[in-house]
C-alpha positions in Angstrom: 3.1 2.9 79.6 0.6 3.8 76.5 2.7 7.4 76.4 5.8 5.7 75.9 4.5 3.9 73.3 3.0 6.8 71.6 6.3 8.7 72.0 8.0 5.8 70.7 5.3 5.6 67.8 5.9 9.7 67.1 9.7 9.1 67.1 9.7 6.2 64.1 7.3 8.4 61.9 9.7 11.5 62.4 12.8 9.4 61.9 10.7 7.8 59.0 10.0 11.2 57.3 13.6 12.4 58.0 14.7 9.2 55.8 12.1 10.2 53.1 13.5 14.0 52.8 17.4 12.8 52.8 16.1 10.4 49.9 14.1 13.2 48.2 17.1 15.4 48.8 19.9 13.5 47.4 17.8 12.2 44.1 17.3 16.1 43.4 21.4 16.6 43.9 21.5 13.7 41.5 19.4 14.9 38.8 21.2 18.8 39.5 24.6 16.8 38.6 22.9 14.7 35.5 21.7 18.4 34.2 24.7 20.4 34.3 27.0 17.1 32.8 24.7 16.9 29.8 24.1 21.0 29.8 28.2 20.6 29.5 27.6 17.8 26.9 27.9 19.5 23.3 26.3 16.4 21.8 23.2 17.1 24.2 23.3 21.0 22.7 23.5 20.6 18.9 20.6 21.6 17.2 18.9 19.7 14.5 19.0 21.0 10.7 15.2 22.0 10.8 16.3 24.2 13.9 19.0 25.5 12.5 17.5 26.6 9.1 14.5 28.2 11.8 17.1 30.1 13.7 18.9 30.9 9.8 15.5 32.3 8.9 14.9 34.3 11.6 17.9 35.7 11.6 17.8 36.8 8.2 13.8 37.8 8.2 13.2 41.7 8.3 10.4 43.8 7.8 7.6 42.8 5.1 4.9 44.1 3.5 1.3 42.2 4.0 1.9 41.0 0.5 5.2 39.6 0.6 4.3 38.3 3.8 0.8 36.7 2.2 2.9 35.2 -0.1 5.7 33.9 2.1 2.8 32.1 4.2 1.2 30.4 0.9 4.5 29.1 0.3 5.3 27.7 3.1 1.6 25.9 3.0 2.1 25.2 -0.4 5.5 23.4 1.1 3.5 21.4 3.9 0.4 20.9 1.6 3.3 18.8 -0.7 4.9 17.1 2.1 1.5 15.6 3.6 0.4 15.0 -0.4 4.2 13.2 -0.5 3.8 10.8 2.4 0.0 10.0 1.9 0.8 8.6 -1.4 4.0 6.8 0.3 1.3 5.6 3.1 -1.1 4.5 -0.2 1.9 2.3 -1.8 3.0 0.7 1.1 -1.0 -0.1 2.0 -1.1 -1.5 -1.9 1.9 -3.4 -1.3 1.2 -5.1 2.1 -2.7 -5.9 0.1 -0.7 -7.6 -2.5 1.7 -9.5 -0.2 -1.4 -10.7 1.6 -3.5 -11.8 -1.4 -0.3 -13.4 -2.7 -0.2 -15.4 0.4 -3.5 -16.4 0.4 -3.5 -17.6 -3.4 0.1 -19.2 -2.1 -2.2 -21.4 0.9 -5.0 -22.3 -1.9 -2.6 -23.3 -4.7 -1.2 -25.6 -1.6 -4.3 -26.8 -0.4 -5.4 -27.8 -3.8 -2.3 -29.8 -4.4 -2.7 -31.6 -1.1 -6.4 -32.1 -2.0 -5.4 -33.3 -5.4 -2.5 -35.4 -3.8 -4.9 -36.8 -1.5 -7.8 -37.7 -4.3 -4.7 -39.7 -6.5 -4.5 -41.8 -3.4 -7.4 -42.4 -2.9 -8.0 -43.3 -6.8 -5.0 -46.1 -6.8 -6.4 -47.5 -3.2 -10.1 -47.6 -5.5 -8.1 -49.1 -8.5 -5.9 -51.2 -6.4 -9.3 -53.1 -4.4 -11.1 -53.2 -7.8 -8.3 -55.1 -9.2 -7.9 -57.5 -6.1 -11.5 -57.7 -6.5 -11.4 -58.9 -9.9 -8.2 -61.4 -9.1 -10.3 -62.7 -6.3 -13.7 -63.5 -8.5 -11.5 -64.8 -11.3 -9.4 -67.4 -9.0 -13.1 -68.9 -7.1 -14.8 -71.8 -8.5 -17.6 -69.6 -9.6 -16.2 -66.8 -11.7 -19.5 -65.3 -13.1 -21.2 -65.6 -10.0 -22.1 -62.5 -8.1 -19.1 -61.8 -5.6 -21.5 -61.2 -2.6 -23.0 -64.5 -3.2 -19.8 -66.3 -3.3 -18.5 -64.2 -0.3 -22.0 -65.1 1.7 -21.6 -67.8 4.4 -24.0 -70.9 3.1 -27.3 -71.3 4.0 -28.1 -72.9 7.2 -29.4 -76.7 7.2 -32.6 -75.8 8.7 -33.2 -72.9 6.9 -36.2 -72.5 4.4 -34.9 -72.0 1.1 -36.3 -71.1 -2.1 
C-alpha cells in the first residue's frame, strides 16, 4: 500500500515536470517567432542618426598620424566638454525658474493671508464700533445717562445687605 502511493507520488512529480518543460518549451518557440518577426521588421532595424554618422565615420576614417589623431580626440572632447557645459546651464535655468515659481507662490499665499487677516481685523473693527455704539444708545436711553454703565447694568443691592 505505502509503494503504491509512493509510485503514485513519483508519477505526479514526473508528469508535473513534463508540464513545466512543454511550458518552458513553447515560451522559447514563442520568443524564437517574436525575434525573427521583429529581425524581419525594418522599423526594428533602422539605425538612429548618432549611429549612422558612427558607422559614416568609420567608414571614412583611414590611417592618422599621432597628431592628427591627438587633435581629432581634443575635438571631440572639446565637442562633449560643450554639450555637458550646454545642458548644465539648461539644468541651472530650469532650477532658477522652478526657485522663482516657488517663491512666487509663496509671496502669492502671504499676500492672501494678509488680506484674509486684514479682512478679518475690519470685522472685527465694525463688530467693536457696532457694540460701542449700542453701548452708547443704551446709556443715553436709561434714566441715568452719566452714570457708570456697570452700575446701571448691576442688579440692586439686596435689602439686607450692609451698604455704605
Amino acid at each position: 500500500k505505502m509503494q503504491a502511493e509512493k509510485e503514485a507520488k513519483r508519477r505526479s512529480e514526473e508528469e508535473a515536470e513534463a508540464r513545466r518543460q512543454r511550458y518552458r518549451q513553447k515560451l522559447r518557440e514563442t520568443l524564437l517567432q517574436r525575434a525573427g518577426a521583429r529581425a524581419g521588421d525594418q522599423g526594428f532595424q533602422a539605425t538612429t542618426k548618432a549611429a549612422e554618422s558612427s558607422y559614416i565615420k568609420k567608414e571614412k576614417e583611414e590611417e592618422l598620424t599621432p597628431e592628427e589623431q591627438a587633435r581629432r580626440d581634443k575635438e571631440n572632447y572639446d565637442k562633449v566638454v560643450a554639450t555637458r557645459r550646454a545642458f548644465k546651464a539648461k539644468q541651472k535655468r530650469h532650477m532658477a525658474e522652478l526657485k522663482a515659481r516657488r517663491r512666487e507662490k509663496e509671496e502669492e499665499e502671504q499676500r492672501q493671508a494678509e488680506e484674509e487677516d486684514a479682512r478679518k481685523r475690519k470685522v472685527r473693527e465694525q463688530a467693536e464700533r457696532r457694540m460701542a455704539e449700542e453701548r452708547e444708545r443704551r446709556r443715553m436711553a436709561s434714566p441715568f445717562p452719566d452714570a457708570d454703565p456697570a452700575e446701571v447694568d448691576a442688579p440692586p443691592p439686596a435689602p439686607g445687605a450692609a451698604g455704605s
